[in-house]
N, C-alpha and C positions, 0 to 999 in steps of 0.2 A: 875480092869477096866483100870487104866492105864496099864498094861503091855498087856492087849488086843488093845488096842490102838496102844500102840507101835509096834505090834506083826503086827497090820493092817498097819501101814507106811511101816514096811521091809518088808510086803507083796508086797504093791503097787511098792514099790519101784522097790521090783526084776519083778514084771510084768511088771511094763516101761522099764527094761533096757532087759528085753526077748525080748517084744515087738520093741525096738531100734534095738537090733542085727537082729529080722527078717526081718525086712524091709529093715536093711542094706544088710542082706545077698540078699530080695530077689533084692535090687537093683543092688547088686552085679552080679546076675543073668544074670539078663533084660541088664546089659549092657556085658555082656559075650554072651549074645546069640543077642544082636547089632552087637558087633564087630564081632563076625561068620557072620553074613549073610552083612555085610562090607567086609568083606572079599572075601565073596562068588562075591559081588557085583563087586569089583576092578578085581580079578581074571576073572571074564566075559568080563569086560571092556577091561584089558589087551588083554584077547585072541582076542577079537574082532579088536583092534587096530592093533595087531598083525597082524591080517589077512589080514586086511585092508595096511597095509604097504605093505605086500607079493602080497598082488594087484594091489597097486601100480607102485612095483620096476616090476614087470611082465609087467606090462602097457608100464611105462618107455622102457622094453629092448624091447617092441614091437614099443613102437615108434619109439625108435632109428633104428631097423632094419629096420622100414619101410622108414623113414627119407634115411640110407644109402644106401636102394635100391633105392629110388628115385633118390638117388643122382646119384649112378652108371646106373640107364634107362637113367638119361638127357645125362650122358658122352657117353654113349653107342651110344643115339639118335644121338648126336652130330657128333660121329665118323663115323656113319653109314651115315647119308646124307652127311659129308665132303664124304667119301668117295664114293657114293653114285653120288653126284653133277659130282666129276670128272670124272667117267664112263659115263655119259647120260652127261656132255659136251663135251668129242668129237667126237661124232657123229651131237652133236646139232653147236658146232664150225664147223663143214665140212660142215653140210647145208646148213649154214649163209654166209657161203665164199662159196658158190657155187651158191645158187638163187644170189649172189651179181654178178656175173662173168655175171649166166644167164639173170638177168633182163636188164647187160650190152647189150645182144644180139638182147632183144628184138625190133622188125620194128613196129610189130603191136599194136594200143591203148590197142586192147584185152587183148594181149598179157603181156605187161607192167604190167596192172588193174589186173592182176591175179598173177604174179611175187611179186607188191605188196603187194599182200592179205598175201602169202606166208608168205613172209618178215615180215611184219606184225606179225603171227602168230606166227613164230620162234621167236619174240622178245619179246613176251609174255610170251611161253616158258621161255625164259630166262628170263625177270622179277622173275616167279613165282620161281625161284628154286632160283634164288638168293635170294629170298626175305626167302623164307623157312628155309636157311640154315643161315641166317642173325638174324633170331628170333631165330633156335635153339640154335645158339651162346652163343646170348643175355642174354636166357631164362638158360642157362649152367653154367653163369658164365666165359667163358672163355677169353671173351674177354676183355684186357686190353688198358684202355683209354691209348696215348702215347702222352703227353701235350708237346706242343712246341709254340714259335710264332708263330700268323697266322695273316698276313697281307690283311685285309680286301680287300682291291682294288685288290690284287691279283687273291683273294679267288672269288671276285665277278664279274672280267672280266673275269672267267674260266667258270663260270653259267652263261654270257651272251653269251659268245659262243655258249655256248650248246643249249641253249632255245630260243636263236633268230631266228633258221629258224625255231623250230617247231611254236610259236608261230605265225609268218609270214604267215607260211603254213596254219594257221585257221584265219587268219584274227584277232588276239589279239596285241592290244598296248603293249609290254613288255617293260618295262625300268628299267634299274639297275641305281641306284647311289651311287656312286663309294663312296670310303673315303679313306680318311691315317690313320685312326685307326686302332689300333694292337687287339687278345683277347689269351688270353692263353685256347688252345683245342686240343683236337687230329683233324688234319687238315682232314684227310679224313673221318673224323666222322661228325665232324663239315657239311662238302660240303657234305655228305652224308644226313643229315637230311634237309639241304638247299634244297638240288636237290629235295626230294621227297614233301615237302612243296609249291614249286613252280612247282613240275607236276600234285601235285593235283589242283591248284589254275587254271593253264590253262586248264586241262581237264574237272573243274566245272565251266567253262566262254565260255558260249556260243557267248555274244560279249562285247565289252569293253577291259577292260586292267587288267594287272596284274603289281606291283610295288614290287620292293627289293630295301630295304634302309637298313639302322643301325643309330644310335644314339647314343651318348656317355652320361650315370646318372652315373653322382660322379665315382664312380670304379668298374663298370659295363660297356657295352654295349647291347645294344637293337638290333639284327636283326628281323627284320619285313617286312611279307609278305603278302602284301592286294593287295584283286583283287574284281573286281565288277560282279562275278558269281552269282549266286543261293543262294547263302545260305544256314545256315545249320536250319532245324528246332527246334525251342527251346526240344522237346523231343527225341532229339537224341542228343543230348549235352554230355549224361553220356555214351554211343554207342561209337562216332565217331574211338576211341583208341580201340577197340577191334577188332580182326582180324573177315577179311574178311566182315567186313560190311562198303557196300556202301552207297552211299546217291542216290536219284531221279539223272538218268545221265543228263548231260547237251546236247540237241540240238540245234545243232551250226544255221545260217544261212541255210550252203547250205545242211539242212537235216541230218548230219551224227551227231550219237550219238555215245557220246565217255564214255568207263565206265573203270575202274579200277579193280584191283584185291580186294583192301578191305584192301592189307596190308602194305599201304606207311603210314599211321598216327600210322599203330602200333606199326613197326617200327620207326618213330621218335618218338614215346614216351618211348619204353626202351632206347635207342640212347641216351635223352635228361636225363632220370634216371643212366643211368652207368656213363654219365660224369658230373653227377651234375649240369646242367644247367636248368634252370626255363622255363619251358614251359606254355604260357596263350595262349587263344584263346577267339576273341568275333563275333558277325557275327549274322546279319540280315537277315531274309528270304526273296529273293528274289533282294538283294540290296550287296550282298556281304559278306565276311570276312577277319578277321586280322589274323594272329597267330605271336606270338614274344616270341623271345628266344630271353634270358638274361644271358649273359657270360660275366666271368671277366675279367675287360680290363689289356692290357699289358701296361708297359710305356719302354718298351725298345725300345733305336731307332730304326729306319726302315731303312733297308738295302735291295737292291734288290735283290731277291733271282735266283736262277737258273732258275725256273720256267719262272718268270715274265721275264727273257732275253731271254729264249729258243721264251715263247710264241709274245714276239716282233721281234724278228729276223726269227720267221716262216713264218711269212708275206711275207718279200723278197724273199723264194725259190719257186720259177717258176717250178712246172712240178720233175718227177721223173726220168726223162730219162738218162741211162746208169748206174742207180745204181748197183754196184755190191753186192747182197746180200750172205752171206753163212746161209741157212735155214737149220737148225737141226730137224725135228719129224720124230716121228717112226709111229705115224697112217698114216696110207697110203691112207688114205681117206683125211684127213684132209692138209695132205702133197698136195697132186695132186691139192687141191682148192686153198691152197697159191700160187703153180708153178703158175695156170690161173690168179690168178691173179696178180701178179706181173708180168706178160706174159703181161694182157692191161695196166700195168703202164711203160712198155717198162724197166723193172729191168731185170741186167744180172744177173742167179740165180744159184748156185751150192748148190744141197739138201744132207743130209744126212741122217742120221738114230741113230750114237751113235757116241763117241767122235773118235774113231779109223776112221770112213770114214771121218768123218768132217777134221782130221787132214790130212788124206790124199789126200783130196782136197788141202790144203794148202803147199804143196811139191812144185808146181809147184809155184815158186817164179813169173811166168808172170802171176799170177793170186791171186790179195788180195783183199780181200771184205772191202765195204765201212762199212759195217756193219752187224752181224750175228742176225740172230734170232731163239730162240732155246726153245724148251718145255723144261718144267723142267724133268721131268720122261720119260728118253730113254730108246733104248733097251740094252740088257746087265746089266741092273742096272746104268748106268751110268745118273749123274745130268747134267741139264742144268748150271747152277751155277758153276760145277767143271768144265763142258769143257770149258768155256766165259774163263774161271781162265789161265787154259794152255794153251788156243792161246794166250792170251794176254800175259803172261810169256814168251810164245814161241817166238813168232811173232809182235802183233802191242799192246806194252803195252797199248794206249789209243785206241782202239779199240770199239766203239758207239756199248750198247749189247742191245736187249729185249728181255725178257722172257715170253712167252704166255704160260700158264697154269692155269690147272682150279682149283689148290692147292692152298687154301684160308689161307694158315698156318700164325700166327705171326714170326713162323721162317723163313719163307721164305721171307719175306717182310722185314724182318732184314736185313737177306741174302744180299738182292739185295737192298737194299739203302747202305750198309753197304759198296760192289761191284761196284758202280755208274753204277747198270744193273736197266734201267727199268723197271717197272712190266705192266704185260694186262692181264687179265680175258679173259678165253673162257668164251661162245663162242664171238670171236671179231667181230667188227661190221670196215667194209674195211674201210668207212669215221675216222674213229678213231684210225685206223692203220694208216692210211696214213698222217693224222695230226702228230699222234707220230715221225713218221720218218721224216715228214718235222723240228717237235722238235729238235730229235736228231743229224741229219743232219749239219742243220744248225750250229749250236751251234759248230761243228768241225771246222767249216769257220773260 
């Protein structure tokens, strides 16, 4: 009995440790056929990942190519209306100097009212291609702010000039107040975003006035430009900066509505983005608006510049008579409008074509000009910039130059500050020619 007994223990025994091993093995199993389909699981994972990356970098080399296409259409755009601009202005420069000559001619009221319609139109023209080629820039990249002092009072008896007789013209109160305040800006950036700020303000003021002021906060300056027009509606607020949209035009007094292109606020708002200055705007419907740019003040002393002597000292020349001009263009069109007109400013004129005739005008020592004016792109390949160079080498080292061209380049504008040659934009408008020379003029006195 006992050894049945005992025989039953080393039974049970070996069936629990049978029973142990099976379970172990079949757990052994259960986690061998886990780790397989773990396996299976990661490897699915991986490939999917995989793919998903190869998706990715595919994406990537598609954005980027799309990206450096963009970037080469803007450059392309860019070069294409520069070049572009300068072809379709001088044809547009010969017409501008030529309704100017004609409108001189005109006897009859008719005749005048239609001359100026013209005028008119051609200046629109040229707004708009200016303006086109002023955003492609912008919109490019290419244009680099060039920060210098700018002496405020300078800056803003140059914007009274200009806007006091349009404003006159419609019956609007314009007033500048002056300061001695300095701002560090690119100066023709700066006066470029001023100007179109202040031709929207009068062309949205039917009557009343328009005000240009500045303000000096801590190490800042405030220009600020309010006028008592129209107004802009509170739902066009998030509008007003995109091209080509206008507001309701303003109708003046005497009936005449005056409208805009759409693209002077869209241009001063890249304008006021590439050079980092703060642009705000506030304005009531029906009652007016503000707009102020905020730029950083200078503290360097004030010194008078060229500018602000040429433009005190134009005042005193009386009349154009006897100037001897040497005019350099090779459009023959555009050539024949400058002859007529320096023909009514009574200038004596010897024209050329490239730097070989220009030079051999100047042989005859009983004949030197007061001053030459010259396109920049002659014929033969030859610059306006290199031939200014060799007369004045040659002949009269201070020799008063201006170069009219419709070449918008930073290099060129180096150029010629760099040469103490003037620069003018085709197509030029004769009131602004004829300033400039009283400028230059003078200034040799």
């Amino acid at each position: 009995m006992d050894e049945l007994s005992r025989l039953k223990k080393i039974n049970q025994a070996l069936m629990s440790r049978v029973e142990r091993s099976t379970d172990q093995q079949g757990n052994a199993f259960s986690l061998f056929q886990t780790a397989i389909n773990l396996e299976g699981q990661v490897r699915r994972r991986t490939e999917e990942l995989t793919t998903t990356l190869q998706r990715l970098e595919q994406s990537n080399r598609e954005l980027t190519q799309a990206r450096d296409l963009a970037e080469q259409a803007n450059l392309s755009k860019t070069r294409f209306l520069a070049a572009a601009s300068h072809d379709v202005m001088q044809p547009l420069n010969a017409a501008s100097l030529l309704m100017s000559s004609l409108t001189e001619l005109q006897v009859s009221s008719k005749g005048r009212r239609l001359a100026h319609q013209v005028e008119s139109s051609l200046e629109t023209i040229d707004e708009l291609l200016r303006s086109l080629l002023d955003i492609s820039r912008l919109d490019a990249g290419v244009v680099k702010p060039k920060l210098d002092t700018v002496p405020v009072h300078e800056l803003f008896e140059s914007l009274r000039s200009d806007f006091e007789p349009i404003a006159k013209a419609r019956n609007i109160d314009f007033r500048v107040r002056s300061s001695a305040l300095q701002v560090v800006s690119d100066r023709s950036m700066l006066r470029r975003i001023l100007q179109n700020l202040i031709s929207n303000a009068i062309r949205y003021t039917p009557q009343g006035g328009v005000l240009v002021a500045c303000r000096s906060r801590g190490q800042q300056v405030e220009f600020r430009v309010l006028d008592t027009g129209i107004g802009i509606p509170p739902a066009q607020y998030d509008h007003i900066f995109e091209e080509f949209h206008r507001g309701k035009p303003a109708e003046r007094l005497d009936g005449d509505i005056s409208t805009g292109l759409g693209l002077g606020l869209s241009i001063v708002n890249r304008m006021s983005k590439t050079l980092n200055h703060k642009l705000t705007f506030r304005s009531n419907e029906g009652t007016g608006s503000e707009f102020t740019l905020t730029v950083e003040s200078s503290r360097q002393s004030l010194q008078p510049s060229i500018d602000h002597q040429r433009s005190v000292g134009a005042s005193r020349l009386q009349g154009m008579y006897g100037t001897r001009v040497l005019l350099i263009e090779n459009d023959v069109a555009v050539k024949n409008a400058m002859l007529d007109l320096f023909e009514q400013w009574h200038c004596e004129v010897k024209a050329a074509e490239d730097k070989a005739t220009a030079i051999a005008h100047l042989a005859d020592n009983r004949w030197q000009p007061n001053i030459v004016i010259a396109d920049q792109h002659l014929d033969n390949n030859d610059l306006g910039t290199e031939t200014i160079a060799t007369i004045r080498n040659n002949w009269q080292p201070d020799l008063p130059a201006i170069i009219i061209t419709a070449d918008p380049s930073d290099e060129l504008s180096a150029e010629a500050a760099k040469s103490a040659i003037e620069l003018m934009f085709k197509p030029v408008k004769p009131a602004q020619l004829r300033a400039l020379l009283a400028h230059v003029l003078t200034d040799q006195e």
